[in-house]
Structure formats: structure tokens, C-alpha cells
C-alpha positions as CSV (number, residue, x, y, z in Angstrom):
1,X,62.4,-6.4,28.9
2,X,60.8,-2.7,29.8
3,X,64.0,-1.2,28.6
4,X,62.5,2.4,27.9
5,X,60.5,2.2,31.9
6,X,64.2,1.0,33.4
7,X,66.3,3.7,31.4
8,X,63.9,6.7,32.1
9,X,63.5,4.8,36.1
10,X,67.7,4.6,36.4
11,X,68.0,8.5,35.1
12,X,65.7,9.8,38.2
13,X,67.5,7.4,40.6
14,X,70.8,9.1,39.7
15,X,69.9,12.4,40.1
16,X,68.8,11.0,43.8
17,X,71.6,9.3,44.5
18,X,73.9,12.2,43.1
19,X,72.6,14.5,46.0
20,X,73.6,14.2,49.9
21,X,70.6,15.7,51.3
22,X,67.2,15.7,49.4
23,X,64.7,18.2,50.3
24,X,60.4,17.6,49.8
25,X,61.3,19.7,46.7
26,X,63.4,17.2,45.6
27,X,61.3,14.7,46.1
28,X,58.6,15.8,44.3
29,X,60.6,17.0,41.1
30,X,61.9,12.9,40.9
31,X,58.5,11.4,41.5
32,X,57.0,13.4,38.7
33,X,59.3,11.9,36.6
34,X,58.5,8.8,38.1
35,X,54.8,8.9,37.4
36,X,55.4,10.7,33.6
37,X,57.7,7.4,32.9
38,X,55.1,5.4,34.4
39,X,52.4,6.9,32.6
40,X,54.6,6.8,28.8
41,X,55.0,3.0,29.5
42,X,51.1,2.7,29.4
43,X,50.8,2.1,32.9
44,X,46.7,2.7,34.1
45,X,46.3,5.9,34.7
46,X,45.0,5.5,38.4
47,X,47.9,2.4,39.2
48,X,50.3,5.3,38.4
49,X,48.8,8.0,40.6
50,X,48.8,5.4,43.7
51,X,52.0,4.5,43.4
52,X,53.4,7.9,43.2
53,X,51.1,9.0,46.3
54,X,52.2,5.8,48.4
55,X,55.6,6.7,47.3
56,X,55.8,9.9,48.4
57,X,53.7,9.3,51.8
58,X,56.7,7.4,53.1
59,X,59.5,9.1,52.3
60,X,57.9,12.7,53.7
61,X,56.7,10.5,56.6
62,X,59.5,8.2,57.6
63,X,62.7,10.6,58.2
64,X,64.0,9.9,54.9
65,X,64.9,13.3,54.3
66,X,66.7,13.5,57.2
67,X,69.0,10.0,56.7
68,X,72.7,9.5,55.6
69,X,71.6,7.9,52.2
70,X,68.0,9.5,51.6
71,X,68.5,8.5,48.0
72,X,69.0,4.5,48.8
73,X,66.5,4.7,50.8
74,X,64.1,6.0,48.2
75,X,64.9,3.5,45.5
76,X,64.5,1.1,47.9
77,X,60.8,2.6,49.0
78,X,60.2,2.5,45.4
79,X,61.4,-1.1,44.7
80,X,59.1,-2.7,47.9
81,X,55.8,-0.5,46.5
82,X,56.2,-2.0,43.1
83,X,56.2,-5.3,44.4
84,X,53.2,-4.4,46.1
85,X,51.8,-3.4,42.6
86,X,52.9,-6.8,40.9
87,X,51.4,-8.9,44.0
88,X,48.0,-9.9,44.9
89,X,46.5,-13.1,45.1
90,X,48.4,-16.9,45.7
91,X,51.1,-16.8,42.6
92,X,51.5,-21.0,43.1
93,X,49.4,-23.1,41.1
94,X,47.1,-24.7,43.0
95,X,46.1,-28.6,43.0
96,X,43.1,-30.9,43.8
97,X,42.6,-33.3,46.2
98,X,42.8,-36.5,43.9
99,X,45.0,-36.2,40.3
100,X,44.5,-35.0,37.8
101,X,44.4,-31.0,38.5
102,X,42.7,-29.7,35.6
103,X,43.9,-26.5,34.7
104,X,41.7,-24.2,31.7
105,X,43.9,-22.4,29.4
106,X,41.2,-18.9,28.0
107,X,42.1,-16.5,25.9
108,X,41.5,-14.8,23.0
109,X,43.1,-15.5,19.3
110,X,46.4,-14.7,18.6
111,X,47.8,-13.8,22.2
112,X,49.9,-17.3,22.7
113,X,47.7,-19.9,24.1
114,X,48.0,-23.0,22.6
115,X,52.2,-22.6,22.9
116,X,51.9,-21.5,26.4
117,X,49.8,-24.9,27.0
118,X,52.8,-27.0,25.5
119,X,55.2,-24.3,28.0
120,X,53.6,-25.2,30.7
121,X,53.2,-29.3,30.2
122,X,57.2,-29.2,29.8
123,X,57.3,-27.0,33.2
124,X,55.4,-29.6,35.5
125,X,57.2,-32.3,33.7
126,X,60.9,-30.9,35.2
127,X,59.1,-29.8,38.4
128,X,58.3,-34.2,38.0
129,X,54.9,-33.6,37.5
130,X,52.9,-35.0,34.4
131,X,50.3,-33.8,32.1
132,X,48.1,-34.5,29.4
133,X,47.2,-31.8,26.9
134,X,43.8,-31.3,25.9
135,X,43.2,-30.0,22.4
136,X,39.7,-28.4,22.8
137,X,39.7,-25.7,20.3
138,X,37.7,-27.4,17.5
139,X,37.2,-24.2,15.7
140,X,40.4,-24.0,14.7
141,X,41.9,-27.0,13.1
142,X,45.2,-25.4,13.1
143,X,45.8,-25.2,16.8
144,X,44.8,-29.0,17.3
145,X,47.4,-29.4,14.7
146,X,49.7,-27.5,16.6
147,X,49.2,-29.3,20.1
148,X,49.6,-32.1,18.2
149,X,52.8,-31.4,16.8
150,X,54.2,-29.8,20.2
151,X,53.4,-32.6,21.9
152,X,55.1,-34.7,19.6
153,X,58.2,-32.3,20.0
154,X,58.3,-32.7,23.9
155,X,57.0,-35.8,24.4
156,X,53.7,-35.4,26.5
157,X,50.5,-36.8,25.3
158,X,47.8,-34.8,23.8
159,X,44.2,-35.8,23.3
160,X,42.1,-34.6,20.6
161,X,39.2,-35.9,18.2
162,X,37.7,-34.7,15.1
163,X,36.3,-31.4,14.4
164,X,33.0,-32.6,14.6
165,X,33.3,-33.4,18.1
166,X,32.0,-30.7,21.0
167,X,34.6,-28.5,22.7
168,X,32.6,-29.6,25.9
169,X,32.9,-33.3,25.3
170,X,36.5,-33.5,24.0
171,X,37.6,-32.0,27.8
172,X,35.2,-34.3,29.8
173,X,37.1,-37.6,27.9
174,X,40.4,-35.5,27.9
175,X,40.1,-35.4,31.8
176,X,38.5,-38.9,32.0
177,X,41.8,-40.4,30.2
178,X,44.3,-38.7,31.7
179,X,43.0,-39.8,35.0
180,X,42.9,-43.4,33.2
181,X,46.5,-42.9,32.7
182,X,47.3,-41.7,36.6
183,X,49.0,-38.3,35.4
184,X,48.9,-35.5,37.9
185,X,48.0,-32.6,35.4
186,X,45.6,-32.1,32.8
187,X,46.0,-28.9,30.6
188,X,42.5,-28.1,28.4
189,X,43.3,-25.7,26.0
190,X,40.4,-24.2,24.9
191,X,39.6,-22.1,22.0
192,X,40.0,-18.4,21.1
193,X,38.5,-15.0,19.5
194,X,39.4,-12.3,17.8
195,X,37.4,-10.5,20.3
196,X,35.0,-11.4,23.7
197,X,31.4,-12.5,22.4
198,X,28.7,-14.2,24.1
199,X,29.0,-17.4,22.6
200,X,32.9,-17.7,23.0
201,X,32.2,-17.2,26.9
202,X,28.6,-19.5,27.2
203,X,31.1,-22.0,25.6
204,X,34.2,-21.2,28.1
205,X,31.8,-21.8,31.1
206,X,29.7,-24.8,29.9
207,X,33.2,-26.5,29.9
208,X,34.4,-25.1,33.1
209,X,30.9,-26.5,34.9
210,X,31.7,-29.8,33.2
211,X,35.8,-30.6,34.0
212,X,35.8,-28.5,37.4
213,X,39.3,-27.2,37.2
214,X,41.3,-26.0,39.8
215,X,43.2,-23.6,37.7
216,X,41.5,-21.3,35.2
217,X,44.1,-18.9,33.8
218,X,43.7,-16.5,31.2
219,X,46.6,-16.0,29.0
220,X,47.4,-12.5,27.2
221,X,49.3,-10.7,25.3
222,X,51.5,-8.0,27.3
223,X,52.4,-6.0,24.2
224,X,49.0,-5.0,23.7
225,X,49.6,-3.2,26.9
226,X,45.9,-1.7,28.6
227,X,43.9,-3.9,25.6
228,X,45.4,-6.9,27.9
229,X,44.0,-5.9,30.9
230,X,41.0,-4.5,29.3
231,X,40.2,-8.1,28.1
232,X,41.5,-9.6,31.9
233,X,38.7,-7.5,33.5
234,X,35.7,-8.6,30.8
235,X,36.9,-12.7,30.9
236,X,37.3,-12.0,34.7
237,X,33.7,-11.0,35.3
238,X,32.2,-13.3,33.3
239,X,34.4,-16.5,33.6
240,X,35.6,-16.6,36.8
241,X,39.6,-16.5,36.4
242,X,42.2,-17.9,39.3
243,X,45.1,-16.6,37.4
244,X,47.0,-14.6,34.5
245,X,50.1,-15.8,32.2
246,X,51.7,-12.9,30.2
247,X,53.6,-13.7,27.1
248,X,55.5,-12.1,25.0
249,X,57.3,-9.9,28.4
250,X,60.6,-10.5,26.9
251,X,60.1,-8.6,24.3
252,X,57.4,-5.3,26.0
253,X,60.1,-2.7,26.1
254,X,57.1,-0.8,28.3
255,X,56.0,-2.9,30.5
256,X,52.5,-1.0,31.4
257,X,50.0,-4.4,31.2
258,X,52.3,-6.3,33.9
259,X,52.4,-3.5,35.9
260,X,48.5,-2.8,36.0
261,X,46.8,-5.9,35.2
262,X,46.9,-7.3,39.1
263,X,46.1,-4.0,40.7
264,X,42.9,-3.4,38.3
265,X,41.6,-7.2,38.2
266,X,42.5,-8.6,41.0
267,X,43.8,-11.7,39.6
268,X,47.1,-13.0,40.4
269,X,49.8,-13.4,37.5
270,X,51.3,-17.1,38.1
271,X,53.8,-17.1,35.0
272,X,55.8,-14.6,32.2
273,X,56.6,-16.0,28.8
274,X,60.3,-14.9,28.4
275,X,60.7,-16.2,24.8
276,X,59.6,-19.1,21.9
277,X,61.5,-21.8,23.2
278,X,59.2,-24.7,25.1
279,X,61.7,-23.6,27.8
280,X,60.5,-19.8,27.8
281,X,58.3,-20.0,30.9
282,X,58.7,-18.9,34.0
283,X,56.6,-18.6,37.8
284,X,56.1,-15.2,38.2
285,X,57.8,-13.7,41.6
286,X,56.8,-9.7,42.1
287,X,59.7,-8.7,44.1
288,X,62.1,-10.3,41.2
289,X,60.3,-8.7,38.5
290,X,60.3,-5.5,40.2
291,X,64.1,-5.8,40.7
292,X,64.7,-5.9,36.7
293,X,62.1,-3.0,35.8
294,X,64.4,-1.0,38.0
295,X,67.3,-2.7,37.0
296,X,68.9,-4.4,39.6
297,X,69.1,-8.1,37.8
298,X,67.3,-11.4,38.9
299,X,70.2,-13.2,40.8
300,X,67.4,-15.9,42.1
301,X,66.1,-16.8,39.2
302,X,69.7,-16.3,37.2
303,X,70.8,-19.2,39.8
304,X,67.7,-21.3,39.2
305,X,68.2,-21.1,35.2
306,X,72.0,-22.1,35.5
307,X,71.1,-25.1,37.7
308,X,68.4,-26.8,35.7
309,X,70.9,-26.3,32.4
310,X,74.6,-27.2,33.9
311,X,75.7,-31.0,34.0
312,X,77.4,-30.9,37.8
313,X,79.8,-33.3,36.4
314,X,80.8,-31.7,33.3
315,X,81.4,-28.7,35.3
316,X,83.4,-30.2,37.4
317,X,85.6,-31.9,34.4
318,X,85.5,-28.0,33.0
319,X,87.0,-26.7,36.5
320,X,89.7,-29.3,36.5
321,X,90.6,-28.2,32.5
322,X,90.7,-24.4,33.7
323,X,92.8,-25.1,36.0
324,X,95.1,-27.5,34.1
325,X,95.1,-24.6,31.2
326,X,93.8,-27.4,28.9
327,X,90.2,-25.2,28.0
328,X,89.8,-25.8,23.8
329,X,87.6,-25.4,21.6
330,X,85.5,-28.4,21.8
331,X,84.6,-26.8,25.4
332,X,84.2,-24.0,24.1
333,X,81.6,-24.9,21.8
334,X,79.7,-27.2,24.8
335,X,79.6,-23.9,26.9
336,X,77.8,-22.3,23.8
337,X,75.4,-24.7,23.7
338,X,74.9,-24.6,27.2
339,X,73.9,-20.7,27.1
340,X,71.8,-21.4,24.1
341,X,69.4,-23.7,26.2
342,X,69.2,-20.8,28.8
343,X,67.2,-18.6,25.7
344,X,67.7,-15.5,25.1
345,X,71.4,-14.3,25.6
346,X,70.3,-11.4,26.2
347,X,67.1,-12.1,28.3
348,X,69.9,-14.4,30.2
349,X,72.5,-11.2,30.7
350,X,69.3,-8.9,31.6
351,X,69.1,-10.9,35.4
352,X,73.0,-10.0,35.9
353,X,72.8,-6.8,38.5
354,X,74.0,-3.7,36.7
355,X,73.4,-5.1,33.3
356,X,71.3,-2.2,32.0
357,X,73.9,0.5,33.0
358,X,76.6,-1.7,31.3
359,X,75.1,-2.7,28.1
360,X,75.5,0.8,27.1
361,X,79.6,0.8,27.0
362,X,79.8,-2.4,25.5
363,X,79.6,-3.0,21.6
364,X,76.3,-2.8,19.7
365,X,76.5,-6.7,18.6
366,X,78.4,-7.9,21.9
367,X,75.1,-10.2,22.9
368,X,74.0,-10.5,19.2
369,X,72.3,-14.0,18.8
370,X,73.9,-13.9,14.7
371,X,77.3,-13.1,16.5
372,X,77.2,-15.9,18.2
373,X,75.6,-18.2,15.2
374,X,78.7,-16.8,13.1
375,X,81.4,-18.2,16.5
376,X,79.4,-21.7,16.7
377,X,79.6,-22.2,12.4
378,X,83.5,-21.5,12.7
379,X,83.9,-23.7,15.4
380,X,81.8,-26.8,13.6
381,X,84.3,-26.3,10.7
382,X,87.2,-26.9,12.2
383,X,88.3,-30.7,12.7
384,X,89.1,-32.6,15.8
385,X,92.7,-31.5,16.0
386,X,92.2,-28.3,14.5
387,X,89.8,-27.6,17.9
388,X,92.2,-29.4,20.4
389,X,95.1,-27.0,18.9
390,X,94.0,-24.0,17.0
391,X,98.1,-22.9,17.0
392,X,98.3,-25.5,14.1
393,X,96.1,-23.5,11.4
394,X,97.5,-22.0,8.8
395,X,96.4,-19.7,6.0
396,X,95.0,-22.8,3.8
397,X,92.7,-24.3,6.8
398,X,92.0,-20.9,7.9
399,X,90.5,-20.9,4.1
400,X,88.9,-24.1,4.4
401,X,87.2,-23.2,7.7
402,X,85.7,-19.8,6.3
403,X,84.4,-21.5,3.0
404,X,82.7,-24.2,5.1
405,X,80.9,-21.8,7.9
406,X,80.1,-19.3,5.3
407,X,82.6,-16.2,6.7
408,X,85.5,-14.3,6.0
409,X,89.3,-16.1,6.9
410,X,89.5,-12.4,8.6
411,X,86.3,-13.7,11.2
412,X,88.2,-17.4,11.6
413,X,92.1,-15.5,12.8
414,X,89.9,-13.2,14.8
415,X,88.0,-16.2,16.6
416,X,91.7,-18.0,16.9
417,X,93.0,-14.7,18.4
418,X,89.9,-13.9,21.0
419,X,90.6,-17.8,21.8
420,X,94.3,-17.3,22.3
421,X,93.9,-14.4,24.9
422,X,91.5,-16.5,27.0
423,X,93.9,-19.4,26.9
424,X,96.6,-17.3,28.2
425,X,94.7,-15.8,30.5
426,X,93.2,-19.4,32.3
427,X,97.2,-20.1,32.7
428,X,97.6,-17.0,34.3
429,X,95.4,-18.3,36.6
430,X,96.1,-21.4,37.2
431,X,99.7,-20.3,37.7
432,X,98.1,-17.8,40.7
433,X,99.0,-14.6,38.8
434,X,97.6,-11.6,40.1
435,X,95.1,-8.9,39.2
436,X,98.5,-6.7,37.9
437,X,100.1,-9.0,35.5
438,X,96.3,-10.2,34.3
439,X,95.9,-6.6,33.2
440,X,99.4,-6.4,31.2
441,X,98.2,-9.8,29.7
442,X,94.9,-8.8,28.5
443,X,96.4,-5.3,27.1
444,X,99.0,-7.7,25.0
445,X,101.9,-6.8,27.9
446,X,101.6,-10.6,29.1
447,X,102.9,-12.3,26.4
């Protein structure tokens, strides 16, 4: 996420950082390169100048120059004015008075919509909310199909009728039932263009004067960079919009529609999509998403993720096995699956502080999904024994593994070896070795 922004962000901050004193020359020579990087990542053109002025108006005007850390202190200047950027407007969804809350999915064709709908049914649903999808774009059989099939996948109802039906009257008796049914949400997904027209919006608000939602959020595409906030502005100003959900962020390696679309609309972003998965949305925070542009992790949301995915008890169980030096491979493979219903591994490593800087030292395929595909196959191939006590495999089951996950014997002895080190290195541990003998151990000293 905005890797070329946070690389070219990082490289000015260390030539800060790298100086004791900073003059207004210096200043000035860093915050060019701040609005040039700005600027490449397709930030608007005016979002970039004011940043860079507001910038530079409190460092020259606060001391800064003149502090123990002036470089700190300007990274940290920078990191509270791009949250200003990123805010605006209530991020919370808002609710009605009496159930359901309607909320209006708009958009146009192609930029995520009728996935984000299903996204956001399966968020309320663990927030213990429920919802009722809507499938009100009738001029396109494929995404009733779709809600259909989603719904079906997560288990949250979805109402729809025929194609000869009225987008208009499919959301009035969409609404009607789910208040029959005494759910809390109602999620209208309406339909798309390839591009804004006049009868796509008459349509948009003769369904928004009908159902009344509370919510009307527009959802785009953020790697179509100033095309997404192009389109924010025209659906703003002529359907009145409460709120913005970006897809696709995960994989925006600029980042220049979240960082304008706010500051030129107005309109508040309330979630990101961070991936495919029904699981890859999140509420939008500006001060964390600022903190990963300039590449200082997510710790908050890192903790939030880890606690809606990690059985309590079975961590506990896996603390007493550490401990005992009893880890195998069948907890191996659980922890596996655990980080595979976070997303992303490496969306998931990206909110560890000082990832970025890392990633760079470490192996090209050390957070490659395949790699860990390849680990997980290996593992499934083994037997129950063979996992409990991986010392017992010899040359012919190491042969029978490979064959049956579709890899070299070479990969399986490696896995057993990577395995091994980690064993010895829990009894370490557990026996209350210290940091010294844990580095002979890991450097093959330990055994």
C-alpha cells in the first residue's frame, strides 16, 4: 500500500534525521521533495501545494530549527498535517432513529460495489449488527447473481426480484422486509455506469427520495487515482453523498485519490478495501492511515485484526506447548491458518512499525503468498505422527510427502530443518536461556 509515496517520504526523512541542526535552507530543499513525491503519486495539484505551505509555516514558525531533534519534530509536523488531509467530516456510520438504517451503495461500473455491499453486511454482522442486502441493480443481471451468491457464501439474506421489476420498487419492499424481519441494517445496492449520465443519477435520487437512507456512500476505485475523485465531486453535487469507501487501497502503490478525495469533496471516507476476502474491509481512521503512508505501521488496527482472528483459548493451550517445548507441526499448520484469515500476509506485515525499511534486507519471497501455499501442502502431506515427530522421516516418506504436495524432497528436509531450529529454539526458552546462547543456537553453535 503507497509503497513508491512511503519509499520516496522515508528517503527525505533520513536526510532530516541524519542532520543535528537544520537551517530554513534545509527545510525547504526536503519539502520540495516532499511536494515532487506528492505530486508523482497523483496527489491534486492544489492538496499538494497546501500541505507543503502548512508544513513549512510551522516549522519556520514554531522554533523547530532551533530544537534538539528539529528532524523528529518535522516528521512529526508532517505526520499530524496529513491527518488533517485524510480527515473531514464524521468517519462513523451513522443510524436512524428506528431499525433498519438504510444505507445506498452508488457508484459507477466496475469500481467494486456490489462486493463492497457483501464487505460491509459481514462487518455489521461481527460488530452484532444485522443486515439485509438489497439487490437493486436490475440492469445488470450479473450483479443480482452475484449478491445472490455472496449472500449465500456469508449467510445474510438478500432480496431481489426479477429483472422486470423497477430499481425504485425492489428498494421500497427491500427496506419494507427487512424491517418485517427486525434487522438493524439494510444495504441497497444500486446499479452502475460506465460513466455519470443523467438517467443513471434521476434513477440514483428517485430511489434515495423513496427509502430515505441515512447513509449514502459512494464507492470508488482508488487506482484510478484523480478519475476517483473526479467522479466523487460530479455524484457529490448531484446526489447528495454522506460518505466514501475506497477499494482496491491495498493494492494503490501511489496513494494520490485517498490523499485528495476528502480535501477536494468534502466528503468523509468511512472505510478502505484492503483486499478480496469478505473480510477485506476496514473503518477508515486518518491518523492510522497517515502512519503507514509514512511508514510507521498500524499497531491499533494490527491489535484489532489479531483479536477478532485468535481463539483466547487455543492461545493459551499454544502458550503452555511453547513453554513445554511440545510446538509441532499440527500447530504449526493452525497458526498458518490463523494468518491466512488475517488477508494479505503482507498487507498484515505492512501495519508492523518499521516494516518498510525492513522488507528491503529480507528475501524477495520471504512474505510470498505461493511460499507459504508450498509450507501448508507439505504439511497436509505428512501423517499424524509424521507431524507430532518430523525426527522420524526418512528418505522414503520424505519422497512420499513431496510426490503428494507437488514439491521437491529438497523443499520437505528444508521445511523439517527450518522446523527443527524453531523447536530448539522454544526449549531454549523454556529452559530461560539467554539472548547469548539463543544467538550460538540460531547460528548452528547451540546444538
Amino acid at each position: 500500500m503507497f509503497d513508491v509515496l512511503t519509499d520516496k517520504l522515508n528517503s527525505v526523512f533520513r536526510s532530516l534525521t541524519s542532520k543535528g541542526r537544520l537551517t530554513e535552507k534545509d527545510v525547504d530543499e526536503a519539502l520540495r521533495h516532499v511536494r515532487l513525491a506528492l505530486l508523482e503519486a497523483d496527489v491534486n495539484f492544489k492538496v499538494a501545494r497546501d500541505f507543503v505551505a502548512k508544513v513549512r509555516e510551522r516549522v519556520v514558525g514554531q522554533a523547530v530549527l532551533e530544537s534538539l531533534t528539529p528532524g523528529q519534530t518535522v516528521i512529526k509536523i508532517v505526520n499530524e498535517e496529513m491527518t488533517a488531509i485524510l480527515s473531514g467530516g464524521d468517519h462513523r456510520m451513522g443510524k436512524a432513529s428506528q431499525p433498519p438504517t438504510v444505507l445506498m451503495l452508488v457508484g459507477l461500473q466496475g469500481s467494486g460495489k456490489t462486493t463492497t455491499a457483501a464487505k460491509l453486511a459481514l462487518h455489521l454482522r461481527r460488530g452484532g449488527q444485522s443486515a439485509m442486502l438489497v439487490a437493486a441493480d436490475l440492469r445488470r443481471p450479473a450483479a443480482i447473481q452475484q449478491l445472490m451468491a455472496l449472500g449465500k457464501q456469508l449467510d445474510v439474506p438478500v432480496y431481489h426480484e426479477e429483472t422486470s421489476s423497477t430499481p425504485v420498487k425492489v428498494a421500497e419492499v427491500g427496506v419494507k422486509r427487512a424491517k418485517e424481519l427486525g434487522l438493524h441494517w439494510v444495504i441497497v445496492d444500486t446499479g452502475g455506469r460506465l460513466h455519470i449520465d443523467d438517467e443513471l443519477m434521476g434513477e440514483l435520487a428517485e430511489i434515495r427520495g423513496r427509502v430515505s437512507p441515512t447513509e449514502t456512500l459512494l464507492v470508488v476505485d482508488s487506482m484510478t487515482g484523480q478519475d476517483a475523485v473526479n467522479a466523487a465531486s460530479e455524484f457529490h453535487a448531484r446526489v447528495p453523498l454522506t460518505g466514501l469507501i475506497m477499494t482496491k487501497l491495498d493494492g494503490d502503490a501511489r496513494g494520490g485519490a485517498a490523499l485528495s478525495i476528502t480535501r477536494v469533496t468534502g466528503v468523509p471516507i468511512k472505510f478502505i478495501g484492503v483486499g478480496e476476502r469478505p473480510d477485506g474491509l476496514e473503518p477508515f481512521y486518518p491518523d492510522r492511515l497517515a502512519s503507514r503512508i509514512l511508514g510507521m505501521g498500524d499497531v491499533l488496527t494490527l491489535i484489532e485484526k489479531t483479536q477478532e482472528m485468535v481463539d483466547e483459548k487455543k492461545a493459551k493451550e499454544l502458550e503452555k506447548k511453547i513453554r513445554k517445548a511440545t510446538f509441532d507441526l499440527n500447530d504449526f499448520l493452525d497458526q498458518l491458518q490463523a494468518m491466512k484469515r488475517m488477508g494479505s500476509i503482507t498487507s498484515f506485515m505492512e501495519m508492523v512499525p518499521g516494516f518498510n525499511r525492513l522488507s528491503k534486507k529480507l528475501p524477495a519471497n520471504a512474505f510470498d503468498e505461493k511460499q507459504i501455499k508450498k509450507v501448508e501442502a507439505i504439511v497436509r502431506s505428512m501423517t499424524g505422527q509424521e507431524r507430532r515427530n518430523p525426527d522420524i522421516i526418512n528418505g522414503s516418506r520424505r519422497r512420499r510427502i513431496a510426490v503428494g504436495s507437488g514439491t521437491q524432497p529438497a523443499d520437505v528436509n528444508h521445511l523439517i530443518n527450518q522446523f527443527g531450529q524453531a523447536q530448539r529454539m522454544m526449549k531454549q526458552l523454556s529452559q530461560g536461556k539467554g539472548p547469548r546462547q539463543l544467538m550460538q543456537m540460531m547460528k548452528g553453535g547451540g546444538r
